[in-house]
C-alpha positions in Angstrom: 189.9 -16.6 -126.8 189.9 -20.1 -127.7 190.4 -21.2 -131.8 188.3 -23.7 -133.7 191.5 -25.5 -133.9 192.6 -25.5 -130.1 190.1 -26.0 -126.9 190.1 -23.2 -124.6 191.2 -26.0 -121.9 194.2 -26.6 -124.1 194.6 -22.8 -124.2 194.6 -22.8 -120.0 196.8 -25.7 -120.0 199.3 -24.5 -122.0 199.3 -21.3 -120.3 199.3 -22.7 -116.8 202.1 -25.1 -118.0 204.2 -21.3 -119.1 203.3 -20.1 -115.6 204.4 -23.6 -113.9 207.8 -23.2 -115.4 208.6 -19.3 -114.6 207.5 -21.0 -110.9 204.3 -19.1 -110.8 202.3 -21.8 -109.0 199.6 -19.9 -107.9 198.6 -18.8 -111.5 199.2 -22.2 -112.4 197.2 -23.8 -109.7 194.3 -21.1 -111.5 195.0 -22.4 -115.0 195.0 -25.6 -114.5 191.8 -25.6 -112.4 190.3 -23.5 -114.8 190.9 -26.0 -117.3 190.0 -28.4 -115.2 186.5 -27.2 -115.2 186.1 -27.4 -119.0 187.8 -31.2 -118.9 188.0 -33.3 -116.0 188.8 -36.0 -117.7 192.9 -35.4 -118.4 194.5 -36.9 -116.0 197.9 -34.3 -117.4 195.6 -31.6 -116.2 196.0 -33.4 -112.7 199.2 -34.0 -112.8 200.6 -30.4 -113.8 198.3 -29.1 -110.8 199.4 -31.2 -108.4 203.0 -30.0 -109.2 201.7 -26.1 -109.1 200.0 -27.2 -105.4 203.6 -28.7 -104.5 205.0 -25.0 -105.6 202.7 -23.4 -103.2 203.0 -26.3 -100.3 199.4 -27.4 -100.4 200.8 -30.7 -100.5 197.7 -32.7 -99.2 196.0 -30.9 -102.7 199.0 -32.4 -104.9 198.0 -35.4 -102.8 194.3 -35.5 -103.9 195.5 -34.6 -107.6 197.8 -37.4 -108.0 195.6 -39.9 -106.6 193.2 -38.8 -108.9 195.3 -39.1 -111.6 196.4 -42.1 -111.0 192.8 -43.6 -110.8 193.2 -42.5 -114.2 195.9 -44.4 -115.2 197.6 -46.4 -112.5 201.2 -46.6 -114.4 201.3 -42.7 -115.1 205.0 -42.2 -113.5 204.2 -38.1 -113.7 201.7 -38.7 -111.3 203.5 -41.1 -109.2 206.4 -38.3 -109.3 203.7 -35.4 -107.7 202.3 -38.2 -105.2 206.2 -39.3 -104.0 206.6 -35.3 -103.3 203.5 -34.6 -101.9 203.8 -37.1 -99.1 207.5 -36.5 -98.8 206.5 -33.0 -97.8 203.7 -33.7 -95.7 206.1 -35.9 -94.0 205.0 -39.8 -94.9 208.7 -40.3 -95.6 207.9 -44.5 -95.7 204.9 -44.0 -98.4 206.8 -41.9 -99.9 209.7 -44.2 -100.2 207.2 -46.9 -101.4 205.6 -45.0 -104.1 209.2 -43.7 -105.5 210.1 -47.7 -105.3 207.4 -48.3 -107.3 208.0 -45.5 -109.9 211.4 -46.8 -110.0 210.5 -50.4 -110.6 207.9 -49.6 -113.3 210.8 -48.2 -115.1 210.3 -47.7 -118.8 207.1 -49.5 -118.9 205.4 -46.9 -117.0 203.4 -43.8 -119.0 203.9 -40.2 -118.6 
């Protein structure tokens, strides 16, 4: 049950980022879409699921969530990281290349 001080989608994230690291992606992929649902709008939320959807290879979904974080925030290297895997995996090994270049090149200026 969600606090006055902390948002139940806080509540899901947190939990899904618990299940993310015990590598329980497909509780995490359900945590973070849940708390998706109550905030769209956090482009972490994104992120974290498209690393849960690399854990369960749904790698064209970690696609979709990275590009919609990074319309987001187009220097968010997290999001650059999930995108890099996600088409290294579905086997775009030169746009994967490209967007790791970039990451790389971005360097400290880039957000997380």
């Amino acid at each position: 049950m969600a606090t006055l001080e902390q948002p139940r989608c806080d509540l899901l994230y947190s939990s899904g980022e618990t299940a993310l690291k015990e590598k329980r992606y497909e509780e995490a992929v359900e945590k973070f879409t849940a708390a998706l649902e109550e905030n769209d709008k956090n482009q972490h939320f994104f992120i974290k699921r498209g690393e849960a959807y690399v854990g369960v290879k749904e790698y064209t979904e970690a696609l979709n969530d990275a590009n919609r974080a990074l319309s987001m925030d187009p220097r968010s290297l997290g999001a650059i990281r999930v995108k890099g895997m996600a088409l290294f995996y579905l086997e775009e090994y030169e746009s994967a290349r490209s967007v790791f270049t970039e990451g790389i090149e971005m360097g400290s200026s880039g957000r997380y």
